[in-house]
N, C-alpha and C positions, 0 to 999 in steps of 0.2 A: 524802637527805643525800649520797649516794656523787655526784648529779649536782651538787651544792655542792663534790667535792672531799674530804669526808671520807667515808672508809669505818667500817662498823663495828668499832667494839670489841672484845677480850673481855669475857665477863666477868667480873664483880667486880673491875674495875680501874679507878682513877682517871678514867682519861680515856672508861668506859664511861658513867658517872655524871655527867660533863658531858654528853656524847652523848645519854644520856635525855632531860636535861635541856633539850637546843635542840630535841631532836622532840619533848618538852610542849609548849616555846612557840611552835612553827610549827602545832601541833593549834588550840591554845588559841586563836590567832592568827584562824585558821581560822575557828573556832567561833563567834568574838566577832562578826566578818564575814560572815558565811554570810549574811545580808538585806538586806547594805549594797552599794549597787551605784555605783559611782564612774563620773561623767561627767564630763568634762574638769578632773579634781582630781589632785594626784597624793598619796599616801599617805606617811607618814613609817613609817620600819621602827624598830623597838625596837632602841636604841643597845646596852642591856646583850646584847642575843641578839646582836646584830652583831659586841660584844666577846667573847662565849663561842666564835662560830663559828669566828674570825681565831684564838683561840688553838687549836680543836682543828685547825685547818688548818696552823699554825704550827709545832705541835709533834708534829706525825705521826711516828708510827718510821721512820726512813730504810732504806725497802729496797734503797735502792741498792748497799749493801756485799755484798746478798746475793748466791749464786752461782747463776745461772738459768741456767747455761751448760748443764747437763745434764750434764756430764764425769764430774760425782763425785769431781771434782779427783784425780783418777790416770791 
């Protein structure tokens, strides 16, 4: 997922619980395909996993504000 853009979670937090939830359905995903071998087909991706991923991508905590200067602001 971190190469999707999202990083992990904490836990027990809201957006941990989605986070499970898209790494279910890319296993699941997986699992369902594991013997299916595609020759010049292209594959349709699960619209609702596409929706969960856009929003934990979306609404990521902005680390931008933080200070990674190293100064220790003094």
């Amino acid at each position: 997922m971190a190469q999707a853009g999202v990083a992990e979670p904490e836990e027990g937090t809201p957006r941990r619980a989605q986070y499970d939830l898209c790494v279910n359905a890319l296993v699941l995903d997986a699992w369902d395909r594991r013997d299916i071998s595609f020759v010049g087909t292209s594959t349709a991706e699960n619209p609702s996993f596409r929706r969960l991923l856009n929003q934990l991508k979306l609404t990521k905590p902005d680390v931008s504000n933080l200070d990674t200067s190293g100064s220790g602001g003094g």
